[in-house]
FIDRENGU-534821 format. One record per atom (N, C-alpha, C): residue number from 1; y, z, x. Coordinates in steps of 0.001 Angstrom, whole numbers. Each point is the difference from the previous one (the first is absolute). Last residue first. Example, Ala and Ser with C-alpha at 12.3 -4.5 7.8 and 13.67 -1.06 7.14 Angstrom:
% residues 2
<2 <-2250 7080 12850>>
<2 <1190 60 820>>
<2 <1090 730 -770>>
<1 <-5720 -70 290>>
<1 <1190 0 -890>>
<1 <1200 0 900>>
//
This chain:
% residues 160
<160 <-42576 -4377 -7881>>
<160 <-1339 -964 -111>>
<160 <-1367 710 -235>>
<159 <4361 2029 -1148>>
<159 <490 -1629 -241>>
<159 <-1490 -562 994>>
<158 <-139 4745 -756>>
<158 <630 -582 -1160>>
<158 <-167 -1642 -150>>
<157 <-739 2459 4332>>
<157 <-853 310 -881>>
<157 <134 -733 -1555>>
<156 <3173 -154 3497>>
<156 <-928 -568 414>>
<156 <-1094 447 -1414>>
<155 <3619 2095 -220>>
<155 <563 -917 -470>>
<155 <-1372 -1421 566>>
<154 <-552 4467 1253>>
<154 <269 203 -1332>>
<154 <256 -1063 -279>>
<153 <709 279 4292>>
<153 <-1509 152 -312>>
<153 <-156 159 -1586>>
<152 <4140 98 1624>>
<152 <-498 -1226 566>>
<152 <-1490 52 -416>>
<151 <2223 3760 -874>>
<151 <623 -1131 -648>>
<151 <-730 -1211 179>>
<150 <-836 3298 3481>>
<150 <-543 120 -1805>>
<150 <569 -525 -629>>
<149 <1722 -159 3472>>
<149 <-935 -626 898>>
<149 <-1280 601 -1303>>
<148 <4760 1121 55>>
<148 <-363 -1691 -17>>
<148 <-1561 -221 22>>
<147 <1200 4681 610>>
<147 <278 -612 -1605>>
<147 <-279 -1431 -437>>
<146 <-308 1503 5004>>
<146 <-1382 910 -1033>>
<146 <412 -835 -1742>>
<145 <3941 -549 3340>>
<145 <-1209 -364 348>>
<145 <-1591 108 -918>>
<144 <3746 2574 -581>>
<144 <392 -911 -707>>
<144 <-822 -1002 703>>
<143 <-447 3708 1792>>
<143 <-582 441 -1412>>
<143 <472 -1001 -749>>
<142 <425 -355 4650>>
<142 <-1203 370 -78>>
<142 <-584 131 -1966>>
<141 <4722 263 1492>>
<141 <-311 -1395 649>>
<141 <-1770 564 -640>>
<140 <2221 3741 -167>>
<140 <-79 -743 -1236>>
<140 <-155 -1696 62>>
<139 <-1019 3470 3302>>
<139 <-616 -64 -967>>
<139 <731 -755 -1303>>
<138 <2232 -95 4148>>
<138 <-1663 -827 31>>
<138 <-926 553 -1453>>
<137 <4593 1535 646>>
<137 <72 -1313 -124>>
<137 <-1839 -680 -135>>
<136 <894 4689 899>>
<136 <-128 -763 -1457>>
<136 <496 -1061 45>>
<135 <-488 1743 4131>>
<135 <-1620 354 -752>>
<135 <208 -684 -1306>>
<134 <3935 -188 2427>>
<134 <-933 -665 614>>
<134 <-1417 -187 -982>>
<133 <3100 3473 -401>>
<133 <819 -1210 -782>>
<133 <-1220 -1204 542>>
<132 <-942 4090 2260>>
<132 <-325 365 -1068>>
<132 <533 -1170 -1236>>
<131 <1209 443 4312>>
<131 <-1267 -247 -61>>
<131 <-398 -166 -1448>>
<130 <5150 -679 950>>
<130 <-951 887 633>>
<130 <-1763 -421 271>>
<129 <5367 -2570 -15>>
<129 <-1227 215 -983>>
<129 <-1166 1357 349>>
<128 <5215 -328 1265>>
<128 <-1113 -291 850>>
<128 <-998 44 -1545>>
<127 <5408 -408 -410>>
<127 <-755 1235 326>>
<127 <-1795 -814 -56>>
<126 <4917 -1913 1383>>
<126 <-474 -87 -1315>>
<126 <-1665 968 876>>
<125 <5465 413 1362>>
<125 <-1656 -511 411>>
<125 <-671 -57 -1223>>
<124 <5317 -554 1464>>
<124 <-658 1312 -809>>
<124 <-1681 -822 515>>
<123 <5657 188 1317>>
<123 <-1338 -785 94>>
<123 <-1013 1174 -433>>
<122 <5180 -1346 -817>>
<122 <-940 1276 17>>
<122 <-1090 -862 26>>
<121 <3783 -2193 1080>>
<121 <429 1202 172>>
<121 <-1277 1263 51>>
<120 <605 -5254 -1437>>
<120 <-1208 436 1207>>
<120 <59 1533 503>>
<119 <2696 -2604 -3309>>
<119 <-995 41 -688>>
<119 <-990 404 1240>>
<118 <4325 2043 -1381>>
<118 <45 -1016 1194>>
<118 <-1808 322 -294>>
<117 <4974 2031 -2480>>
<117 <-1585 -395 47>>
<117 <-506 -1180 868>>
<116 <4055 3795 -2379>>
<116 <101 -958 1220>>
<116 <-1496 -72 93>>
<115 <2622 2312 -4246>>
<115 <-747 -124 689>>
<115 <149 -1568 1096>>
<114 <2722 1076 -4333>>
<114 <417 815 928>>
<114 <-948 382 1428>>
<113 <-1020 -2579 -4649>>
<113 <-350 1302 324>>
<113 <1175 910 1122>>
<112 <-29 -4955 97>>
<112 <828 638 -1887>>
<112 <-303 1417 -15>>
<111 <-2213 -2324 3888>>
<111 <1523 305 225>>
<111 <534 531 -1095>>
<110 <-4642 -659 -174>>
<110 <362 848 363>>
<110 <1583 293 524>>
<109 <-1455 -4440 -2131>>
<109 <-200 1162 -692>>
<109 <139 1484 174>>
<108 <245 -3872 3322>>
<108 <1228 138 -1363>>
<108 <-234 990 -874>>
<107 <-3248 -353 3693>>
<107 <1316 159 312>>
<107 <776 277 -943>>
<106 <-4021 -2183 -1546>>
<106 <494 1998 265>>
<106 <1261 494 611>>
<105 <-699 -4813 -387>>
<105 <427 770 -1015>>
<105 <-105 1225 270>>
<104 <-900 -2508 3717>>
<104 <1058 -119 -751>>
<104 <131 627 -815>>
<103 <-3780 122 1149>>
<103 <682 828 695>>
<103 <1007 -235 -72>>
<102 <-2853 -2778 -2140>>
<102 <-351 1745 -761>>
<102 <840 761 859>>
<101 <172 -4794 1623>>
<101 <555 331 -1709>>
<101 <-86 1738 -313>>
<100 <-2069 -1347 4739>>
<100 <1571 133 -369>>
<100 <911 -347 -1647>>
<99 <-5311 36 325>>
<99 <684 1136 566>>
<99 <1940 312 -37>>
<98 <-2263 -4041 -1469>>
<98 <-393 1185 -1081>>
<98 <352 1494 1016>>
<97 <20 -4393 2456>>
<97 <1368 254 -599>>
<97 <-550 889 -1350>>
<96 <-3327 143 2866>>
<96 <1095 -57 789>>
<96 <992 205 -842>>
<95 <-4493 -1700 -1742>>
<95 <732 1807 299>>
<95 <1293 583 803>>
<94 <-2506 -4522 -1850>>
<94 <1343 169 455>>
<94 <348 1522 35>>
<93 <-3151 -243 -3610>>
<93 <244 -1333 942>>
<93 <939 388 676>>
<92 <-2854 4028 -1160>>
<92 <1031 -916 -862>>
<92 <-340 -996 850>>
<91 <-2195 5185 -1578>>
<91 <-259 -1407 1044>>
<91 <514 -846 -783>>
<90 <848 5414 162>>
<90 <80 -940 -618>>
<90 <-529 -1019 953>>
<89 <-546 5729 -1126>>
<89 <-99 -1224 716>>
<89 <352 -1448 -818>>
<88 <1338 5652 -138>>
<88 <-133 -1302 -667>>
<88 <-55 -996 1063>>
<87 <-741 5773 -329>>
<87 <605 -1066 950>>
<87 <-718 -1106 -1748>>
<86 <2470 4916 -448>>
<86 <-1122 -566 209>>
<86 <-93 -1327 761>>
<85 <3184 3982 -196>>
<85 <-1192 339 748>>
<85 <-1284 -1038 -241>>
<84 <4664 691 -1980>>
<84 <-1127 1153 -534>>
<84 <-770 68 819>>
<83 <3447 -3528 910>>
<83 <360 1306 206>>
<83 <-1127 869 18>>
<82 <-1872 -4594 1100>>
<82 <1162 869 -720>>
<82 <235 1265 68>>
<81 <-1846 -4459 2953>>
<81 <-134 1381 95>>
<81 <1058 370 -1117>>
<80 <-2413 -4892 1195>>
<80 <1013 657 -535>>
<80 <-506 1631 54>>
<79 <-1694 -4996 2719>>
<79 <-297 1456 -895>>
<79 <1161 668 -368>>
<78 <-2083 -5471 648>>
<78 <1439 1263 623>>
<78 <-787 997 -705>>
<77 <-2423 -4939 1625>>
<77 <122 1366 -690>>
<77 <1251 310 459>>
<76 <-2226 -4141 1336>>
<76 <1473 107 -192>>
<76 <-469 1108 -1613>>
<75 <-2481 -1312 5093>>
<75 <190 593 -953>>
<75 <1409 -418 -939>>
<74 <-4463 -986 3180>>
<74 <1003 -951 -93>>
<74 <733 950 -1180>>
<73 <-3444 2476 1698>>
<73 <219 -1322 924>>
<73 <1356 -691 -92>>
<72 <389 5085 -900>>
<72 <-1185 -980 -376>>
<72 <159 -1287 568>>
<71 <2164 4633 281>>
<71 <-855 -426 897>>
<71 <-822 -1025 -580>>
<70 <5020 1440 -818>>
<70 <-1242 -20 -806>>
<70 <-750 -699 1525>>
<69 <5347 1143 -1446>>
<69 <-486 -214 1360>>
<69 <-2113 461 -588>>
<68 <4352 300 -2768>>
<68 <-836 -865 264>>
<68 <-466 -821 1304>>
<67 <2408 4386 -3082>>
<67 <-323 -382 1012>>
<67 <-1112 -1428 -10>>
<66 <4398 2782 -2936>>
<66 <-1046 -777 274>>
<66 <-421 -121 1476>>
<65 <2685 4411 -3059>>
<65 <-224 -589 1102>>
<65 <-1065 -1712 -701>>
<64 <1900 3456 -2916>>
<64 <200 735 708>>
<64 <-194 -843 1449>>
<63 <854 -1275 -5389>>
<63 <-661 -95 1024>>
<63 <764 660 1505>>
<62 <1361 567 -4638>>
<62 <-1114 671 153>>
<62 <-415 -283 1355>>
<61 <3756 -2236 -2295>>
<61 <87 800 1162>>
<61 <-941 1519 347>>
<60 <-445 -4522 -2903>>
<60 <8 100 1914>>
<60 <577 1372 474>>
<59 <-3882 -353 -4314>>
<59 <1498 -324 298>>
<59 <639 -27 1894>>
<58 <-4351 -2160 -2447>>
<58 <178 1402 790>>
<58 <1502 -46 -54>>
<57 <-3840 -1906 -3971>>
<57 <968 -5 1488>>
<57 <398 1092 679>>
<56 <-3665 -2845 -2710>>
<56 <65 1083 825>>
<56 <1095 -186 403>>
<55 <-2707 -1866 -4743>>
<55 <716 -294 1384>>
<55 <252 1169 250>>
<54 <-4308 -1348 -2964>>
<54 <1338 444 -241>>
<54 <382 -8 1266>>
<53 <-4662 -284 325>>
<53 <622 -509 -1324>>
<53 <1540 550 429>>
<52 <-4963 -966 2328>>
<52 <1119 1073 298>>
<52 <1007 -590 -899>>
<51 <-4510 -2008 909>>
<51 <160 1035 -677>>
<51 <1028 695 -294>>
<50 <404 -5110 1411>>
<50 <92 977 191>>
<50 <-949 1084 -1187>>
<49 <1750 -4801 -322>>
<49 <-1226 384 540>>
<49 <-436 1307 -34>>
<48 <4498 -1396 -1198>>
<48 <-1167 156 -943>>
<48 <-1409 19 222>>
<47 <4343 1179 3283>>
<47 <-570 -1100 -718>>
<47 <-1160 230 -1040>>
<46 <3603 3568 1948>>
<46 <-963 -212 321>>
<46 <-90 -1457 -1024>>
<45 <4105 2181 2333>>
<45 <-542 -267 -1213>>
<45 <-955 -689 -22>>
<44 <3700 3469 2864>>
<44 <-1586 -594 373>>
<44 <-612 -613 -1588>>
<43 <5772 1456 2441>>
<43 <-1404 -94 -872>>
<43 <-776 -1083 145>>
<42 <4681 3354 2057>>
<42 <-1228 -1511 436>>
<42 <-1434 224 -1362>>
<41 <5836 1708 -410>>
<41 <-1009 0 228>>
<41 <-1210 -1128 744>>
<40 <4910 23 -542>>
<40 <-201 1345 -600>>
<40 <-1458 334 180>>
<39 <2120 -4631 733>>
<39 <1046 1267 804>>
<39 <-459 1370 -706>>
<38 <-4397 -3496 209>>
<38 <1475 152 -707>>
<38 <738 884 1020>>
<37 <-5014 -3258 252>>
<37 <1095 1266 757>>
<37 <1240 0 -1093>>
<36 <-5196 -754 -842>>
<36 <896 -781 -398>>
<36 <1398 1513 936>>
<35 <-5720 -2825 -553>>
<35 <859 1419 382>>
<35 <1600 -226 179>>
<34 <-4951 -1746 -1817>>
<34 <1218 -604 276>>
<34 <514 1903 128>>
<33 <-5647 -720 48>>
<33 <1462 -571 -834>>
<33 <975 -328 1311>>
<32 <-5429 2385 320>>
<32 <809 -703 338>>
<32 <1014 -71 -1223>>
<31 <-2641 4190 2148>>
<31 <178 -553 -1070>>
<31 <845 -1495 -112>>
<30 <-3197 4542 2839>>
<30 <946 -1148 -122>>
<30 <-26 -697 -1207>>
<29 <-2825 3674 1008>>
<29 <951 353 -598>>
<29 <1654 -1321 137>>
<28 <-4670 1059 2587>>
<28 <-263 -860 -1792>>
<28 <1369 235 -854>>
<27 <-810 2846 4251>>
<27 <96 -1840 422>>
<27 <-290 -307 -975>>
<26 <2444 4595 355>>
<26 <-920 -872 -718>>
<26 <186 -1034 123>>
<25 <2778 3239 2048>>
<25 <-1366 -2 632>>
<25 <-1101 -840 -1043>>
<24 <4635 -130 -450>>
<24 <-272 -849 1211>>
<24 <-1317 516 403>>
<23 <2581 -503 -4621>>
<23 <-814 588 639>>
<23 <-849 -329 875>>
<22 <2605 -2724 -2471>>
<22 <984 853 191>>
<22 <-773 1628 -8>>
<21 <592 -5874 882>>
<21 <-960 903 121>>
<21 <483 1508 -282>>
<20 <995 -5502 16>>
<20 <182 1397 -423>>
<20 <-1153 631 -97>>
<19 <1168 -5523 846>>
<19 <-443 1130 -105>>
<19 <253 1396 -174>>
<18 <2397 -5536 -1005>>
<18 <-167 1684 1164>>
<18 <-1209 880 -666>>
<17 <4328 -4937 -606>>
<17 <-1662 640 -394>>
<17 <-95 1212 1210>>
<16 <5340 -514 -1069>>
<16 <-1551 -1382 585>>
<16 <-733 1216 -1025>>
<15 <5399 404 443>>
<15 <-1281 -140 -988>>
<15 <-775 -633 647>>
<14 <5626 2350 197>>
<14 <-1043 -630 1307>>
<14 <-1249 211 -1186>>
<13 <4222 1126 -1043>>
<13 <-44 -198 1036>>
<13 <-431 -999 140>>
<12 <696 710 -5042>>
<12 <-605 1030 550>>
<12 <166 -1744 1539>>
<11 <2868 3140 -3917>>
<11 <-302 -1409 405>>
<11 <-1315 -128 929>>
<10 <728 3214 -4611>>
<10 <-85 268 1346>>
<10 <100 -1365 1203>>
<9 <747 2106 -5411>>
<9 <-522 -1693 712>>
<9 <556 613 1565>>
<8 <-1082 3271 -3268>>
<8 <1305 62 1044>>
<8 <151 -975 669>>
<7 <-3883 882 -2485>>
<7 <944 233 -1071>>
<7 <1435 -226 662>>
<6 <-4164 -3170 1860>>
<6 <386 1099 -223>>
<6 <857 87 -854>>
<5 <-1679 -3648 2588>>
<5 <-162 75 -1471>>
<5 <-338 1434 255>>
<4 <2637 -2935 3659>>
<4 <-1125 767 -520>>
<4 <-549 500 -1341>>
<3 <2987 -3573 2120>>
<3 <465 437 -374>>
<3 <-1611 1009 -356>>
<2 <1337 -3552 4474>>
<2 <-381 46 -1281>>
<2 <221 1261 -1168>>
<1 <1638 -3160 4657>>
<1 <-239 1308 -554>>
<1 <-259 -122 -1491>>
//
């Protein structure tokens, strides 16, 4: 265990590499780093690659449910449901024991509350892309397509 660099040196659980996503209808909205479990919170700290600057956490006893049951081939996504209503996707190593860490602690965290929590209790659905999320994925695939594809021709022109 390591000691988090916070104001409340926080120890922190559990740490790998991970994705984040923290708008599930935007497929450009992933972000890779390190994600870091504490007894008080889970945070998302993006790598310097990234557009997405500054860290995310969620306190635990915001989180209202995980489900990671995902229709993708080989998956190791979870989704987080919080209180307010928004969802957080994560992709880890070993999603397995990242599940029973984050459900351990909520446990602990919601016991200090006086609350009882069982991470499969509320199954929630993550809400359907429509048509219309569809249309703008392709137009902006299509419009960052179009940009390269003048760059490229611009940069042809120049250099021979």
């Amino acid at each position: 265990m390591t000691k988090m660099k916070s104001n409340d040196d926080e120890i922190v659980v559990r740490e790998s590499r991970c994705n984040h996503r923290s708008n599930h209808l935007d497929p450009f909205d992933w972000a890779g780093g390190r994600v870091l479990l504490t007894k008080k919170r889970l945070t998302f700290r993006p790598n310097s690659l990234n557009l997405r600057n500054g860290e995310h956490s969620i306190r635990l006893e915001d989180i209202v449910s995980i489900q990671a049951k995902h229709n993708d081939f080989i998956s190791n996504k979870f989704t987080i449901l919080l209180r307010n209503g928004s969802i957080e996707e994560f992709r880890v190593p070993k999603r397995k024991g990242w599940l029973k860490a984050i459900e351990q602690a909520v446990k602990e965290k919601k016991k200090q509350h006086g609350e009882d929590w069982n991470i499969s209790a509320t199954n929630f659905s993550i809400p359907k892309k429509s048509i219309n999320w569809y249309i703008k994925v392709v137009i902006q695939v299509l419009f960052l397509a179009l940009c390269v594809s003048i760059l490229a021709f611009i940069l042809q022109m120049f250099l021979f």
